[in-house]
PyMOL Python script that loads the backbone (N, CA, C, O; Angstrom):
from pymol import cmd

cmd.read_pdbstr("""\
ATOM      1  N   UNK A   1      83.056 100.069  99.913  1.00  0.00           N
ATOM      2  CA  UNK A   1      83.350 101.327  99.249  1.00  0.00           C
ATOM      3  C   UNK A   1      84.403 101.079  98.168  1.00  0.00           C
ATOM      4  O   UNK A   1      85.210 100.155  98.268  1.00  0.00           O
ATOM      5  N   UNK A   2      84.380 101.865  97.205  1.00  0.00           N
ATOM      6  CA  UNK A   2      84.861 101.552  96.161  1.00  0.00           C
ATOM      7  C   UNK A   2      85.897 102.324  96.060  1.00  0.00           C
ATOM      8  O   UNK A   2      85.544 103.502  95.993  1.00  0.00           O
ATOM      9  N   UNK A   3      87.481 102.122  96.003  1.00  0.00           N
ATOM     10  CA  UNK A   3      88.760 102.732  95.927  1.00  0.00           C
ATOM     11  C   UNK A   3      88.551 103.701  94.850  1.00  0.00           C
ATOM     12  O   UNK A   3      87.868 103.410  93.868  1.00  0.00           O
ATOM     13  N   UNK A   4      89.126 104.868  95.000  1.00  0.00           N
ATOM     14  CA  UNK A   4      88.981 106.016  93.918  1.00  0.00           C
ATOM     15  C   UNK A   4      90.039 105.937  92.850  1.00  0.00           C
ATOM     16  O   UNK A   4      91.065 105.366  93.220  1.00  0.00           O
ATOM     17  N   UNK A   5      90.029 106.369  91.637  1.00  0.00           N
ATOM     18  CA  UNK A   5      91.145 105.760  90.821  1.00  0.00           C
ATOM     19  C   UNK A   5      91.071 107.180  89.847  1.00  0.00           C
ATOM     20  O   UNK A   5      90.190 107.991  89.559  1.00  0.00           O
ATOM     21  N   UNK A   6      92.445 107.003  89.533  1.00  0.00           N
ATOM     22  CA  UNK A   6      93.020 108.660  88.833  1.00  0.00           C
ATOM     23  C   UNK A   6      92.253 108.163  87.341  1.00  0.00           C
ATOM     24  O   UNK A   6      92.318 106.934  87.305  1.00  0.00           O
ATOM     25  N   UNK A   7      91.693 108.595  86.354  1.00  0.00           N
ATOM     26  CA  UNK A   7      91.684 108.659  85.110  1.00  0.00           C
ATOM     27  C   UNK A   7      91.487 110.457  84.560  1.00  0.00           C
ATOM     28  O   UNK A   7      90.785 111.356  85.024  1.00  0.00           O
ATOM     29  N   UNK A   8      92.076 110.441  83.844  1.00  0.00           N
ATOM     30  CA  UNK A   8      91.480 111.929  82.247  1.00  0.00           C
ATOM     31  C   UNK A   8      90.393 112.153  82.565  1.00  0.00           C
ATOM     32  O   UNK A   8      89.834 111.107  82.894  1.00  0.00           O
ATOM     33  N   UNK A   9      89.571 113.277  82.669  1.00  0.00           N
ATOM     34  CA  UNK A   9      88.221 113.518  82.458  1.00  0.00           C
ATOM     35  C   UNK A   9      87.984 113.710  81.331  1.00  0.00           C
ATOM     36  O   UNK A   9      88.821 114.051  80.496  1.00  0.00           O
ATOM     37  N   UNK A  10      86.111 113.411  81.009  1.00  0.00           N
ATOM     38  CA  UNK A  10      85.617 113.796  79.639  1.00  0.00           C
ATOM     39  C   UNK A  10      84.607 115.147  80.268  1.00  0.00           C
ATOM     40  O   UNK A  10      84.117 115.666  79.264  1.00  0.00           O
ATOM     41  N   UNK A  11      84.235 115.722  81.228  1.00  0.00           N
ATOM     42  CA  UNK A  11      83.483 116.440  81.030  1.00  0.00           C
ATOM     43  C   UNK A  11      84.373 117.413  81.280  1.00  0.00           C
ATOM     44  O   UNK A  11      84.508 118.170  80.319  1.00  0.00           O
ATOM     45  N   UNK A  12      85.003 117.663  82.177  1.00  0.00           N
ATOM     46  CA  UNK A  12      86.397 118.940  82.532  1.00  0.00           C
ATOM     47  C   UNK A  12      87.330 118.664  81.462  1.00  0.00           C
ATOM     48  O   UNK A  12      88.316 118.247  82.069  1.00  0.00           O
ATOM     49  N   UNK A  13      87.630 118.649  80.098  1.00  0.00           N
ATOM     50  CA  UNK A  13      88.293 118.486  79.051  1.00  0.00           C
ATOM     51  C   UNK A  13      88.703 119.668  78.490  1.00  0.00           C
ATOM     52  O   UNK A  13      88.134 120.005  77.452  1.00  0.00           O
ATOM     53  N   UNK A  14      89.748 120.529  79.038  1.00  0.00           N
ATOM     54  CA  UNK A  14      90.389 121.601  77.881  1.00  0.00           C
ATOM     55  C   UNK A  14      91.236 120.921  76.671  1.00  0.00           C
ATOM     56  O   UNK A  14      90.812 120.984  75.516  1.00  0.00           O
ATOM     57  N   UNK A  15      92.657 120.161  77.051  1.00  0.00           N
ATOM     58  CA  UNK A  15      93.324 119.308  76.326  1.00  0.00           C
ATOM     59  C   UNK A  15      93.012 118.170  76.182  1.00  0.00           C
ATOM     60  O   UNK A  15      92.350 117.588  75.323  1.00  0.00           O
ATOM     61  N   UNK A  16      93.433 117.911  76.921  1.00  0.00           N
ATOM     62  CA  UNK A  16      93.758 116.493  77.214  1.00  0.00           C
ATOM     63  C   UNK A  16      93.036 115.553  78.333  1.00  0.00           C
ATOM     64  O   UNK A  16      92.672 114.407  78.066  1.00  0.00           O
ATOM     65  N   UNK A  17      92.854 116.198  79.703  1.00  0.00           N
ATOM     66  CA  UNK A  17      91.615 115.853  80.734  1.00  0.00           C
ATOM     67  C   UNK A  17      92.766 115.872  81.797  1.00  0.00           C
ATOM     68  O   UNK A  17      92.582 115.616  82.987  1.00  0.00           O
ATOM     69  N   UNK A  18      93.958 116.199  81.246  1.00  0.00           N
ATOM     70  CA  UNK A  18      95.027 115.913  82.641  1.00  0.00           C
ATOM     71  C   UNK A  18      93.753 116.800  83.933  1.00  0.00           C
ATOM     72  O   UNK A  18      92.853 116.239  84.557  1.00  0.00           O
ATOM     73  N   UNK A  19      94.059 117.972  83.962  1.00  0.00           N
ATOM     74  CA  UNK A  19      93.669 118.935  85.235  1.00  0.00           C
ATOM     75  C   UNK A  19      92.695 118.539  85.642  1.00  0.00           C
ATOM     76  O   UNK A  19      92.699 118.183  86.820  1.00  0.00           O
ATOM     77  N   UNK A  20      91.120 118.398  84.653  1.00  0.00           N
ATOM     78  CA  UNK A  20      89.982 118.257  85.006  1.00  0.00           C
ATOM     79  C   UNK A  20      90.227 116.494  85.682  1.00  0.00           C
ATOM     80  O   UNK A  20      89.636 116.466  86.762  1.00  0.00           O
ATOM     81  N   UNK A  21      90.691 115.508  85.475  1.00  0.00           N
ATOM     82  CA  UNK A  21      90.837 114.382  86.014  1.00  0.00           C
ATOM     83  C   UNK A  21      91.282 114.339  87.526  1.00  0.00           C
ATOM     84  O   UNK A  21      90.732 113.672  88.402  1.00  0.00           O
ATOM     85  N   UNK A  22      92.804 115.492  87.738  1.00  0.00           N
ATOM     86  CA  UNK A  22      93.470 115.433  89.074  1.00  0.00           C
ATOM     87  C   UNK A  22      91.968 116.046  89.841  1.00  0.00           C
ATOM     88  O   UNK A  22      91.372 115.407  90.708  1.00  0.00           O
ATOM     89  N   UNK A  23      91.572 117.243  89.382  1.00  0.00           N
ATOM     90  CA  UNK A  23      91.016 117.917  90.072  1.00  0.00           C
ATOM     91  C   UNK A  23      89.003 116.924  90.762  1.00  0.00           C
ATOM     92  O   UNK A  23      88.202 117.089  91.682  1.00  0.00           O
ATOM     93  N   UNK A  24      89.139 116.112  89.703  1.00  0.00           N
ATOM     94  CA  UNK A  24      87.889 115.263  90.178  1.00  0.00           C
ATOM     95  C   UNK A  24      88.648 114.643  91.268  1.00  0.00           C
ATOM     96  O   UNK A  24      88.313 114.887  92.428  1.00  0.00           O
ATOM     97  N   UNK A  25      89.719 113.801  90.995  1.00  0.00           N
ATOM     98  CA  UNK A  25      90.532 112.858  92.094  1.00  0.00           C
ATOM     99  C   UNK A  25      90.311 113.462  93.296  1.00  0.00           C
ATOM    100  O   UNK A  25      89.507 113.026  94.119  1.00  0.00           O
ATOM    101  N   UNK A  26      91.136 114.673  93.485  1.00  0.00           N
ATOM    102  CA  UNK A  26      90.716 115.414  94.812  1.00  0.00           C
ATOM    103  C   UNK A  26      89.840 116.295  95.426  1.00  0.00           C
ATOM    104  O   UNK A  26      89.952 117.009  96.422  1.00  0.00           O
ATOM    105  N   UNK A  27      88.709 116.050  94.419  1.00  0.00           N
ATOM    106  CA  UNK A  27      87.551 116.882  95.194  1.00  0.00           C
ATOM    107  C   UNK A  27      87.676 118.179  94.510  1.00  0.00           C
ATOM    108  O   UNK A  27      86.718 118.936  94.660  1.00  0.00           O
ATOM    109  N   UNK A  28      88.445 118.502  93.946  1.00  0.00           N
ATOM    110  CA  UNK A  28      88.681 120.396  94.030  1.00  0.00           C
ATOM    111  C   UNK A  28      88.756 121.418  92.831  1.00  0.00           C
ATOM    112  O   UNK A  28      89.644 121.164  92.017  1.00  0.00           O
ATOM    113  N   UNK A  29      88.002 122.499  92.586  1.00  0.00           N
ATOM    114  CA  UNK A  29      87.977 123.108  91.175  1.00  0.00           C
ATOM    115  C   UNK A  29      89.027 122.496  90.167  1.00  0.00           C
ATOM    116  O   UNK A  29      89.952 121.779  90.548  1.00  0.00           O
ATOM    117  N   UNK A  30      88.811 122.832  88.880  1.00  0.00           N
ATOM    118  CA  UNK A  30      89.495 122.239  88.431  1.00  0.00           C
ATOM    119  C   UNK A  30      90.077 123.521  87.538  1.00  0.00           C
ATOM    120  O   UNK A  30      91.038 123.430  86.774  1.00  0.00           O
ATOM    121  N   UNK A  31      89.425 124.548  87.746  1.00  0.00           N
ATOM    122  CA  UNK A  31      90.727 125.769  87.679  1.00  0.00           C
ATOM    123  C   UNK A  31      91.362 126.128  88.176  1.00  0.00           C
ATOM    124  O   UNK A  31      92.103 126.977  87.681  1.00  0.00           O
ATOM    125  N   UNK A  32      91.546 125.582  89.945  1.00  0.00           N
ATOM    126  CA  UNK A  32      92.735 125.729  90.463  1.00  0.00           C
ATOM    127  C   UNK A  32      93.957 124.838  90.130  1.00  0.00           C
ATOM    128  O   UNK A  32      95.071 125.161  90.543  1.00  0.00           O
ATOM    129  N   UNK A  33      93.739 123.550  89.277  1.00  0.00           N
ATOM    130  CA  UNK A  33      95.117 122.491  89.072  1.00  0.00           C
ATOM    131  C   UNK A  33      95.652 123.568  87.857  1.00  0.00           C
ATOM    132  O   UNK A  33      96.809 123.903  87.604  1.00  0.00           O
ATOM    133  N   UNK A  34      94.160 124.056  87.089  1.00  0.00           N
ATOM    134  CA  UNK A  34      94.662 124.704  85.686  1.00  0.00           C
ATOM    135  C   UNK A  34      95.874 125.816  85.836  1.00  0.00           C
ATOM    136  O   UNK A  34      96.886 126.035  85.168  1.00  0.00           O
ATOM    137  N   UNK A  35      95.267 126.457  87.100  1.00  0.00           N
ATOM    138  CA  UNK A  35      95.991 127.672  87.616  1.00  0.00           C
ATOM    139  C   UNK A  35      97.334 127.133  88.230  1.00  0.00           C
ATOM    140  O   UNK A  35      98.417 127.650  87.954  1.00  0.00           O
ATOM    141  N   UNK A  36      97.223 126.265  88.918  1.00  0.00           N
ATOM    142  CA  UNK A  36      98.671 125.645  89.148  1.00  0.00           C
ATOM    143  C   UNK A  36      99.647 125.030  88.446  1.00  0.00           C
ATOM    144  O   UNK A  36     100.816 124.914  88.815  1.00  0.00           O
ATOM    145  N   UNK A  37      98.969 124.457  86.986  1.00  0.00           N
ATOM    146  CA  UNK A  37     100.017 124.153  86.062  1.00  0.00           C
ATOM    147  C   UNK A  37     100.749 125.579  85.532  1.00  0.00           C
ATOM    148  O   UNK A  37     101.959 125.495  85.324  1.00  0.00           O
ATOM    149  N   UNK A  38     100.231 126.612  85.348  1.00  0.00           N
ATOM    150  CA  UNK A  38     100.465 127.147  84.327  1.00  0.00           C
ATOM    151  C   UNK A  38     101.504 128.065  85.478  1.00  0.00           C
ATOM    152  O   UNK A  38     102.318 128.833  84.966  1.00  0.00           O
ATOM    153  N   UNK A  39     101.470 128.000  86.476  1.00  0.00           N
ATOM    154  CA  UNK A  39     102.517 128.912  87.464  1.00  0.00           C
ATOM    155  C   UNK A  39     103.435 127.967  87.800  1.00  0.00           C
ATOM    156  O   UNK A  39     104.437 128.427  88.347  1.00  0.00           O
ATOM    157  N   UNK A  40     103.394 126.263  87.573  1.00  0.00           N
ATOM    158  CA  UNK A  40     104.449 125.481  87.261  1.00  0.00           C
ATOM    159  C   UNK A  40     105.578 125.619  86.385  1.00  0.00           C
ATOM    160  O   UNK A  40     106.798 125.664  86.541  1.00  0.00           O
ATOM    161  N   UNK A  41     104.341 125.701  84.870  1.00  0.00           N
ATOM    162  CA  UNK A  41     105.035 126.040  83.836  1.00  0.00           C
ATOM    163  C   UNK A  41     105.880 127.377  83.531  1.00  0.00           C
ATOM    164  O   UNK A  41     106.640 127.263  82.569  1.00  0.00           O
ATOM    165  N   UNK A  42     105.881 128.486  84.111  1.00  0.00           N
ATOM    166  CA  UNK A  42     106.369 129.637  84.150  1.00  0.00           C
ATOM    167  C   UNK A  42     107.348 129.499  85.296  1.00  0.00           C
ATOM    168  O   UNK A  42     108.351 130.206  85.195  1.00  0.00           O
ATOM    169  N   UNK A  43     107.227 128.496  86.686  1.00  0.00           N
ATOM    170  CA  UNK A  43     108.381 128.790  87.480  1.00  0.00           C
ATOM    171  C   UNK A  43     109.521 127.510  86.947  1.00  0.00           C
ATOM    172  O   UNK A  43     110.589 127.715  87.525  1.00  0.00           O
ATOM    173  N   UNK A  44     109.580 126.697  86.347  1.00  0.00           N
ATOM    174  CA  UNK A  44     110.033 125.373  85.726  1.00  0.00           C
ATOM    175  C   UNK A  44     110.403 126.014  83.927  1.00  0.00           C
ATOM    176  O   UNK A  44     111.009 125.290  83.137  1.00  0.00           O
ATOM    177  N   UNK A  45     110.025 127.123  83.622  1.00  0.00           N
ATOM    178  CA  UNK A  45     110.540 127.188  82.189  1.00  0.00           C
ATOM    179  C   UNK A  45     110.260 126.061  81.122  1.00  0.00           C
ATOM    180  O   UNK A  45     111.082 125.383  80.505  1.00  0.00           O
ATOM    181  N   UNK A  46     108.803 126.039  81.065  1.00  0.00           N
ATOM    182  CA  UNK A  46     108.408 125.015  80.256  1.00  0.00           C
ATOM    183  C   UNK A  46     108.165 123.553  80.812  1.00  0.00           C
ATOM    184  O   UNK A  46     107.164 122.969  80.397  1.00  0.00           O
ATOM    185  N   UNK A  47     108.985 122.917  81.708  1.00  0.00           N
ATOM    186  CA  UNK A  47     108.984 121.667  82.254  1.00  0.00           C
ATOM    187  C   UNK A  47     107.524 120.956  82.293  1.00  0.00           C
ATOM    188  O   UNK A  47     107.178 119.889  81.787  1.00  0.00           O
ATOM    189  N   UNK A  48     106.729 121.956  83.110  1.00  0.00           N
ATOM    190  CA  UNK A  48     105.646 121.509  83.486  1.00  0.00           C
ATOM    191  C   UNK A  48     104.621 121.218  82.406  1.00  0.00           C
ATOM    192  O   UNK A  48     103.602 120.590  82.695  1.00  0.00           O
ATOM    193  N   UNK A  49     104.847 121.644  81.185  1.00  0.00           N
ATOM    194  CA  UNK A  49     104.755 121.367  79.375  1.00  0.00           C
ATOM    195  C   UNK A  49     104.765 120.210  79.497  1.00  0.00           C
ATOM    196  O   UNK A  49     103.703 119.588  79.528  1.00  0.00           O
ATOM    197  N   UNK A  50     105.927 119.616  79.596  1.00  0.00           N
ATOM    198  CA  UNK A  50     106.520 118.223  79.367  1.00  0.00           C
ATOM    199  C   UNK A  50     105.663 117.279  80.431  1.00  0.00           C
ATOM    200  O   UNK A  50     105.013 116.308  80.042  1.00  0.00           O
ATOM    201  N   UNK A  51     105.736 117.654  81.718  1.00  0.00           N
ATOM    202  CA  UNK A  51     105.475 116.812  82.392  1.00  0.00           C
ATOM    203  C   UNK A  51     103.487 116.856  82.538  1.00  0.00           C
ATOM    204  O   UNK A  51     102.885 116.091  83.292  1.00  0.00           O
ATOM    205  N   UNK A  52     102.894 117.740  81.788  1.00  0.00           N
ATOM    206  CA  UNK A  52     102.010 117.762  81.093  1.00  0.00           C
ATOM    207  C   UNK A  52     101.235 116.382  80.393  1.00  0.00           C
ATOM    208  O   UNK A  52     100.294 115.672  80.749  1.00  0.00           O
ATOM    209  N   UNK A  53     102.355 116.408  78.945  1.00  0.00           N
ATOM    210  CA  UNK A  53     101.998 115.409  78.102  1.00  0.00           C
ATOM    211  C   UNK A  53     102.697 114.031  78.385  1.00  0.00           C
ATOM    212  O   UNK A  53     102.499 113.097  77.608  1.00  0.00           O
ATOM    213  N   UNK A  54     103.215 113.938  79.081  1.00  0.00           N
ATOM    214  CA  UNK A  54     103.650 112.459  79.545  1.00  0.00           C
ATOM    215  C   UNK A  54     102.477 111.978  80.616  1.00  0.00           C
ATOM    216  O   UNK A  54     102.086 110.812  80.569  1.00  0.00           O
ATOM    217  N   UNK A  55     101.964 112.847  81.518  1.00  0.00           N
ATOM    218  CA  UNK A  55     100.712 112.359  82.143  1.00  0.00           C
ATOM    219  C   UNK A  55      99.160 111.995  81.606  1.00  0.00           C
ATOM    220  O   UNK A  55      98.146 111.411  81.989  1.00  0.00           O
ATOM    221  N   UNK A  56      99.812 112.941  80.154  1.00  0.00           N
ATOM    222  CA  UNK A  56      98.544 112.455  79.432  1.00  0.00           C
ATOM    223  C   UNK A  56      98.558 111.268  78.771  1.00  0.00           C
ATOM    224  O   UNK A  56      97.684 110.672  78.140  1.00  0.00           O
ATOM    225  N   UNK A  57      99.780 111.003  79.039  1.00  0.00           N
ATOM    226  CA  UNK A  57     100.224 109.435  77.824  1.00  0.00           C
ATOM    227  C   UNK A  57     100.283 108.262  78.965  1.00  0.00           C
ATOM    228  O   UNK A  57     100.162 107.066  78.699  1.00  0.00           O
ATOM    229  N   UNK A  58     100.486 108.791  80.277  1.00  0.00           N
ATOM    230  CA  UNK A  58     100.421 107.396  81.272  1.00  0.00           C
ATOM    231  C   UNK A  58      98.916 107.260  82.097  1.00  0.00           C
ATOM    232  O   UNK A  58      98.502 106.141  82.398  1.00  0.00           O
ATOM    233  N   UNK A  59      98.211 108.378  82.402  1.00  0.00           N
ATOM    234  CA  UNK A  59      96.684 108.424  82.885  1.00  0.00           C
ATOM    235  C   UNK A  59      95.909 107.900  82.281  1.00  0.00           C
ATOM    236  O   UNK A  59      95.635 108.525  81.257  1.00  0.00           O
ATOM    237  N   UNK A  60      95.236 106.763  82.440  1.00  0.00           N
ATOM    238  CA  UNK A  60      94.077 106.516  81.530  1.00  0.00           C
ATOM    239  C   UNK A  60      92.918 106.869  81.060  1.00  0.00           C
ATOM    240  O   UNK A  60      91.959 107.080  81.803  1.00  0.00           O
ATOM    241  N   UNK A  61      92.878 106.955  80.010  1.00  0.00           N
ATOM    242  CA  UNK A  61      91.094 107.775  79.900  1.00  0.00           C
ATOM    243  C   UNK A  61      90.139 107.306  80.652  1.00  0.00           C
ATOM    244  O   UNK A  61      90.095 106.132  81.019  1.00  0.00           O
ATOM    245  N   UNK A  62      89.318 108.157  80.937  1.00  0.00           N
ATOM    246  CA  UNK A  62      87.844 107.818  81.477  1.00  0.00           C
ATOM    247  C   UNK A  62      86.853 106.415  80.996  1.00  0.00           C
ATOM    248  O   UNK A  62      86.077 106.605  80.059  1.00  0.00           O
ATOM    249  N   UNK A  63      86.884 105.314  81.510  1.00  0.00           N
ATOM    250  CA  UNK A  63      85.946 104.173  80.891  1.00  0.00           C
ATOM    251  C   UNK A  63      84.603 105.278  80.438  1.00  0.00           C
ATOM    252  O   UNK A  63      84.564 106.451  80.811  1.00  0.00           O
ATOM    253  N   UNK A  64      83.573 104.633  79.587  1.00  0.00           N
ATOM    254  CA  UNK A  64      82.366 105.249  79.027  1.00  0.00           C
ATOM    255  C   UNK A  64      81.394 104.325  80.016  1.00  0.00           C
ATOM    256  O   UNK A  64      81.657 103.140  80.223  1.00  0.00           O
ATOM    257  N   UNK A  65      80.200 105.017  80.625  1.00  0.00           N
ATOM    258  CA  UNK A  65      79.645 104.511  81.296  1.00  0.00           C
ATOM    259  C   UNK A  65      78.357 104.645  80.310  1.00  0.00           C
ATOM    260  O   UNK A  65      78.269 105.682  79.653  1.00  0.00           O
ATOM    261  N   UNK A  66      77.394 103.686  80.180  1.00  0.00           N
ATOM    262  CA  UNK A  66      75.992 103.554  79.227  1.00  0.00           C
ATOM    263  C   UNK A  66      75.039 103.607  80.150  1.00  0.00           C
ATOM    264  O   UNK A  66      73.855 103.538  79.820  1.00  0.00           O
TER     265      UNK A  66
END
""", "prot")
cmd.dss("prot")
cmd.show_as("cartoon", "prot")
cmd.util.cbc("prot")
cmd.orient("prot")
């Protein structure tokens, strides 16, 4: 079996693929991570902004499969 590995999604893609990526990782809608950033971002005063685009800069994109 093949170890599961975090990357960005390309088909769940609003921004960046952060949400749609976590949310493949664990199995689970991927409007609930959406819904959980954004009640991050409102209880954190922006933070969750930040900690946003730094996950988009350390997650790797999705390899292209042919």
């Amino acid at each position: 079996m093949e170890p599961k590995r975090l990357y960005r999604s390309r088909e769940n893609r609003m921004v960046c693929g952060v949400c749609g990526g976590l949310a493949e990782y664990f199995s689970i809608d991927p409007t609930i991570v959406r819904l959980g950033l954004v009640l991050l971002m409102a209880i954190s005063c922006g933070t969750g902004l930040l900690a946003y685009f730094i996950a988009a800069v350390i997650i790797p994109d999705q390899p292209q499969t042919y």
